[in-house]
C-alpha positions, 0 to 999 in steps of 0.5 A: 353836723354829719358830713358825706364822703362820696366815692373815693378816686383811689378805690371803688368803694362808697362810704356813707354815715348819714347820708347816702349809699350808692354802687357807681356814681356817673355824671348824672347820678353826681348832679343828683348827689349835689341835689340832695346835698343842697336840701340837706344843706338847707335843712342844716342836716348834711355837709357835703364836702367833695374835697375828701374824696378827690385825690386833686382839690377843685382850687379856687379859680381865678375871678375878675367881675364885669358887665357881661361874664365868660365861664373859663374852664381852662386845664392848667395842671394835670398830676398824673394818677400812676407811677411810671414804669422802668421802661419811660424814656423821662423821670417822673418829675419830668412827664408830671409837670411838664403839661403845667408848663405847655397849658398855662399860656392859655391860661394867660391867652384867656386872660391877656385877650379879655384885657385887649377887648376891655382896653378896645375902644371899638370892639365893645365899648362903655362894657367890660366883661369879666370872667370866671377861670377853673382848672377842671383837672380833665377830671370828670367831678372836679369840672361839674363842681368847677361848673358849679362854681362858674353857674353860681358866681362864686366858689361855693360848688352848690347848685342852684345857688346864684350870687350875682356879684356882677353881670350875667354869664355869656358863654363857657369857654373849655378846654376839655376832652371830647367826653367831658366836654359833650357832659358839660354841655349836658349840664348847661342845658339843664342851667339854661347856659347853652352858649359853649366854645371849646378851643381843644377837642374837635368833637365829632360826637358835638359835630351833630348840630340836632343834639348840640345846637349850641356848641362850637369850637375855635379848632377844626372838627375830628372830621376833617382831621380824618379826612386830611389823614386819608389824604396824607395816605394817598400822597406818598401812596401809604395803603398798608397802614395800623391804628392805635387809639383810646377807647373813648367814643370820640376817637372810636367814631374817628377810626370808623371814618378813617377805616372807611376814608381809607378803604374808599382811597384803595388802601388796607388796615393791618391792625386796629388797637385800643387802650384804655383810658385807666391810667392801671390798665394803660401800661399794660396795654401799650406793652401788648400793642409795643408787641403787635407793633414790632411784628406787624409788616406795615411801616404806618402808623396812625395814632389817634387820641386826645392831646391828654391821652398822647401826653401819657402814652408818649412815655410808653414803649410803643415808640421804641420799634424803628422804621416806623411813620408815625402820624399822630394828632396833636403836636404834644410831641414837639413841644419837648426840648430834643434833648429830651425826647427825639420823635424821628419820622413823625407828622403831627396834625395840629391848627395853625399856630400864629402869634398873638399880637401883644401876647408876647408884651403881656407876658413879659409885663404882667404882674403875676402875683394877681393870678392864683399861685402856688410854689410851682407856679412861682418857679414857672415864672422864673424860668422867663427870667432865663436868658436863653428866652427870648427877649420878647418874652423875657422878664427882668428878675431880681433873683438869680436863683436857677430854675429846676424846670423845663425851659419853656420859653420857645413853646409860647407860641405851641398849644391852643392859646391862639384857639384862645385868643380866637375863642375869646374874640369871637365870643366878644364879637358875637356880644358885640353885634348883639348889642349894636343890633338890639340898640338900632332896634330898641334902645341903646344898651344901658348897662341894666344887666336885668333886662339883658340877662334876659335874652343874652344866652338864647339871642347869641346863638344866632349872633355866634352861628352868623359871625364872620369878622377879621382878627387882628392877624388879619384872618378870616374868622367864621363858623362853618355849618357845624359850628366849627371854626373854618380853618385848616391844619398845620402838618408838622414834623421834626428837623435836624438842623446841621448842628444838631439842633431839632426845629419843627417844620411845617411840611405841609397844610391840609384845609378844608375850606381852601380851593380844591387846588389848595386843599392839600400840600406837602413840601417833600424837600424839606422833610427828614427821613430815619437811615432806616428806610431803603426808599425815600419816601418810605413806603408801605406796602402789604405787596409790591407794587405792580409795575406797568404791564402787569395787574393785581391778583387778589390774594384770596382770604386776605385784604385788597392790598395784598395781591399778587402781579400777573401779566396783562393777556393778550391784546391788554396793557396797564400804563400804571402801577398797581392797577387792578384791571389790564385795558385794551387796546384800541382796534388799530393798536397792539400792545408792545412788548413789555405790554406798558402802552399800546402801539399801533398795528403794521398795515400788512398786504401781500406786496412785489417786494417781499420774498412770497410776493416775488416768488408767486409773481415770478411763477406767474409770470414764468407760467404766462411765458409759456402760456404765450409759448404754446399759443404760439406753437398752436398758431404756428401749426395751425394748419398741422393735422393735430391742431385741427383734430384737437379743435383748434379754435377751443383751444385758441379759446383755452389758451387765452382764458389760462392766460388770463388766469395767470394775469388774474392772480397778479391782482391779487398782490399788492394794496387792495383797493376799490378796483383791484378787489372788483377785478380779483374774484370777477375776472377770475371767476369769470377766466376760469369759467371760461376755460372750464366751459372751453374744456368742457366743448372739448371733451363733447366734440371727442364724443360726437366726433366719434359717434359721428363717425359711424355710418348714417349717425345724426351727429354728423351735423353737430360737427363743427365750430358753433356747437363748441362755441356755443357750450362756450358762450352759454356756460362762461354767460351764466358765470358773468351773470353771477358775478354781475348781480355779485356786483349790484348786490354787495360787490367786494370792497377793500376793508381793513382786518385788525383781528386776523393777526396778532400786531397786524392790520391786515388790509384785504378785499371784503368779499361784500357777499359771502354767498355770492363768492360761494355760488361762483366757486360752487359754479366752477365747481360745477363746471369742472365736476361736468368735464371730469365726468364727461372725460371720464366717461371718454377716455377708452374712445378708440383713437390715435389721440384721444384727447379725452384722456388728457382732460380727465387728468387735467379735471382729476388736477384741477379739482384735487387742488380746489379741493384742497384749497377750501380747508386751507383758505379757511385756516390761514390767516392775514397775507397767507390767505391770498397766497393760497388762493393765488396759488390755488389759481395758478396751480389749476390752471398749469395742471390745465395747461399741462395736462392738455397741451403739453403731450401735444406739444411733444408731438408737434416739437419732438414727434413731428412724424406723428402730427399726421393723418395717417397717424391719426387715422391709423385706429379710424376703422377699430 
């Protein structure tokens, strides 16, 4: 009989004798090779026997029939394909069978599960299920024929071949890897055995309830690991962050979310590395990433594959650089002795791990001889007899031959037996609704497997999608929308204990499904940190951090997180670090010096208390004082020659309208208010007219006086007190009419200026109307333009004293300075500016005063003997 030999694992090349020859074999091409195999099989043409070219033979799995059956694909052994390099941390014998001693307490969590239910008198009662169990070897081949077997009922590994020695086949539960689990679940559709539960990979790819309706999973999904990361990152404010995973499209599409996750929470990726997942490439490419490693600047890193991949890339020299985070994704790592090999700085996602009740008692109880055994398997055993296990678990042996393994005692409670166990009571759990909810509608189950295969694999699913039930921990156990279990991840990490000993500690929890102020927790007391690091928590950063009052700058060309601090501008603060814009402050704030927070502004007015405004005061008040003096000089010798020929009534006017002027300017210091700022531009505008329009009658009354004096003039009537007054009146009326619609329209009001000075609020008077205030300075203006010219033209009138003279230099004054004024009132800012004004009105009306009344002053005081008639007609007839 001619025999196939189909591709060799060792080397890529087909040989064919009789029956076929191909180039690449994938999973689909294989299910067509066992279809062939089964016609030749038939026809008595071709034997095709896969164990000559596995390098690892599909063993007969371990069977135990029953109503209902569960297929268990449940990875126990895995013989590495390659020889370790010098530089691995263990020996080979070591690194090659230690997985055995981690995987094979699923195994019995599987089976110690089964029995609980089948010995339950609630949970499935009168039916017992049974199960088939392989070791698929995470090999792609061995798990299709490993399906083979479980589809068919017997370890014949020829499809479509069913001998049904027992009940019909519920549900698969596996173990395997991403991309083998989305291909086995390929293959059950086309077997019609859609129900799949998987306690291992968090599949992203199956997450897609479209593609895959009918898997699930006892273990979060991929998505929230992602998500728990990011969230992990942002806590100790880790933005400068590297990512080495395995090439296989379940961890690609989990750097693609945690590259977004990680950019969307502000922070950077220096690197993203790949290795493949062939064992000859492997080596190779964790040496070129070691590399990358020791010259990257980031101090985390993220390392993410499935636990089969970690469990060889554990050995590889990428750990060797120091003061490095690491954040894997399985707790592979720790389940190690610490005496052989020690994971400083590193948090590890992992589910929950919980003791399973009776698991312990099954353990230490069960006969082990009714499981398939080898030699290895015999001497796993005897390492529970070692009295450094724990007695919960510890058999009683006869021999006391040593063991030459691992002691694994202290990791029962590590790996995925409680994802088992959870795994197993929620495929009964479904089963069970199912049967109760078909026996209320029609009739109670019979025990018919017939009749019941009929439905079992479609019906369950909708018993699976809406289960919800308490497991004997007391948990809540459900899947969500995805078909994933609800629960959360176990954040963990290593512990030196003061003896040296290594405990691995729950530092914190991530949990999708809790309340948001539960979702994520970290005990930072409890967590040991490498002397390496300067900082703890260690930090990573692309730059330092900004410190308050400073915002980042980009660096242009490199990422976000590389930037460079520069201070906030004026009027802006930043009361955090590394914020990348500066805020202003409110109005009635300003920055303090560091530019950390915002302070508020000093209230500022020209006040009596300091220096300016006790100066000025002091001015003004000097100037009233001899205002008042002069006045009084003028009343005194009201009857002398040269009070009357200066018309002496215009200058009573004068001298009252100065003063108040004087007393004008006083207004203007101290708090505005609403009276105050009403008084300072009215009863200034309205003084100053006053005085002008007196100024301006004196300089009229030379002239016609003069001209008056010639024979037969008509000016002569002219002569005398109403015309002066009346110049007076008329000119200081259309000033008050001015201010007075001023004051209708928009009068001036106190208002608070917060822009004028840096740190300041200045309060000052509003002029209400911009123009109003013009047209009234422009009035003055006006007025004092007139009697300069009028005086000008008057000045060489021939006279003893001729008063047109002294008015000229006093309007030639009092314009120079409102002159000047205007440009600096406009360039001065805050208090200063009603200092200028103020002096603006004192200095013109002093230069009044001076100018007018202080030559005749002289005269009166010191020259008494020219305050007479003669002297003042002596060029009366010139």
């Amino acid at each position: 009989m001619p025999s196939c030999y189909i591709w060799s694992g060792k080397s890529e090349r087909y040989h064919s004798r009789s029956c076929f020859t191909a180039l690449k074999m994938e999973a689909h091409l294989f299910l067509i090779v066992l279809m062939l195999c089964d016609i030749l099989w038939k026809t008595a043409e071709c034997q095709c026997t896969l164990g000559n070219y596995l390098s690892t033979e599909l063993r007969p799995g371990y069977h135990r029939d029953g109503d209902i059956m569960i297929g268990g694909l449940v990875t126990v052994e895995i013989s590495y394909p390659f020889h370790l390099p010098s530089f691995t941390t263990l020996p080979s014998f070591v690194v090659s069978t230690y997985p055995l001693l981690l995987k094979y307490y699923n195994f019995l969590a599987f089976v110690s599960a089964v029995e609980e239910i089948n010995n339950s008198s609630e949970l499935l009662p009168n039916l017992t299920l049974g199960f088939h169990i392989y070791d698929p070897y995470n090999n792609l081949l061995l798990m299709y024929t490993a399906a083979m077997s479980i589809f068919s009922g017997m370890d014949t590994k020829i499809p479509n071949y069913i001998c049904k020695t027992s009940g019909p086949l519920a549900a698969v539960i596996e173990g395997l890897p991403a991309e083998l689990s989305s291909q086995f679940s390929s293959l059950s559709k086309i077997y019609h055995y859609p129900q799949q539960i998987s306690y291992t990979s968090g599949n992203l790819v199956m997450s897609d309830k479209v593609e895959f309706p009918y898997f699930y999973q006892t273990v979060p999904s991929d998505l929230h690991l992602c998500a728990g990361i990011v969230k992990l990152l942002k806590h100790f404010g880790w933005t400068w962050v590297g990512i080495i995973a395995s090439s296989d499209e379940n961890s690609m599409r989990a750097v693609q979310i945690l590259t977004k996750g990680i950019e969307q929470s502000e922070g950077c990726i220096e690197f993203i590395e790949t290795f493949s997942q062939s064992s000859s490439l492997l080596f190779q490419g964790m040496k070129n990433i070691s590399q990358i490693i020791h010259k990257s600047s980031t101090k985390v890193i993220i390392l993410y594959c499935s636990k089969d991949y970690t469990e060889m890339v554990s050995h590889t020299s990428i750990w060797e650089a120091t003061g490095k985070v690491w954040i894997i994704t399985t707790e592979w790592e720790f389940a190690l002795p610490s005496y052989f090999i020690d994971r400083k700085n590193t948090l590890a996602f992992t589910v929950g791990k919980k003791i399973i009740p009776n698991f312990h008692n099954f353990v230490r109880e069960v006969n082990h001889a009714i499981f398939p055994n080898d030699s290895f398997k015999s001497m796993w055993w005897k390492d529970l007899c070692n009295k450094q296990c724990p007695k919960s678990i510890q058999r009683s042996c006869s021999s006391d031959e040593p063991s030459f393994f691992l002691l694994h005692c202290d990791i029962i409670n590590s790996g995925d037996s409680y994802n088992v166990y959870n795994a197993v009571y929620s495929l009964a759990h479904a089963l069970h609704n199912m049967i109760t909810s078909r026996s209320r509608n029609t009739t109670i189950w019979s025990g018919e497997s017939e009749s019941f295969s009929d439905f079992l694999p479609w019906k369950l699913h909708h018993y699976l999608k809406n289960l919800h039930f308490k497991n004997a921990l007391g948990e809540e156990i459900f899947f969500d929308e995805n078909g994933d279990l609800a629960i959360g991840y176990d954040i963990i990490s290593p512990v030196l204990l003061p003896d040296g000993t290594r405990i691995n500690e729950i530092v914190g929890s991530y949990n999708p499904y809790a309340p948001a102020e539960q979702e994520f927790t970290i005990y930072e007391k409890v967590m040991t940190w490498d002397s390496t690091f300067t900082k703890i928590p260690p930090e990573s950063r692309c730059s330092p951090s900004c410190l308050p009052g400073f915002r980042k700058l980009t660096k242009e060309g490199e990422p976000v997180c590389c930037y460079d601090c520069i201070p906030c501008p004026e009027g802006e603060v930043s009361n955090q670090t590394d914020m990348d814009a500066c805020m202003k402050c409110p109005e009635d704030q300003w920055p303090n010096q560091k530019k950390d927070a915002c302070i508020l502004k000093v209230i500022t007015f020209l006040t009596y208390e300091e220096p300016l405004g006790i100066t000025l005061t002091f001015i003004c008040i000097f100037l009233i004082l001899i205002n008042t003096v002069i006045l009084g000089i003028f009343i005194h010798y009201k009857a002398t020659p040269i009070v009357k020929a200066n018309n002496r009534e215009l200058s009573y006017i004068l001298l009252i309208s100065l003063m108040l002027c004087f007393l004008c300017s006083l207004v203007f210091i101290g708090h505005p208010d609403k009276v105050t700022c009403i008084l300072r531009q009215t009863a200034f505008g309205i003084s100053f007219s006053i005085a002008l329009s007196s100024v301006l009658a004196k300089t009229i009354t030379v002239i016609i006086a003069f001209h008056a004096m010639k024979p037969g003039s008509k000016l002569r009537k002219l002569m005398g007190s109403k015309v002066s007054l009346s110049i007076v009146l008329f000119c200081s009326l259309i000033q008050t009419v001015l201010c007075v619609v001023w004051l209708f329209t928009a009068p001036p009001f106190p208002y608070l200026n917060k822009n004028s000075e840096i740190g300041t609020i200045l309060t000052e008077c509003n002029e209400g109307s911009i123009v109003a205030f013009y047209c009234v300075l422009g009035y003055l203006g006006f007025l004092a333009a007139i009697s300069f010219i009028v005086a000008f033209l008057a000045r060489n009138l021939p006279d003893s004293f001729n008063e047109a003279k002294y008015i000229t230099f006093s309007m030639l004054v009092f314009c120079s300075v409102w002159v000047s004024f205007i440009p600096t009132y406009l360039s001065t800012k805050g208090k200063y500016t009603v200092a200028v004004e103020i002096f603006a009105i004192l200095a013109s009306s002093a230069g009044l005063l001076g100018c007018i009344f202080f030559p005749k002053c002289y005269v009166i005081l010191l020259r008494p003997e020219r305050n007479s008639r003669k002297c003042l007609s002596k060029y009366k007839n010139y």
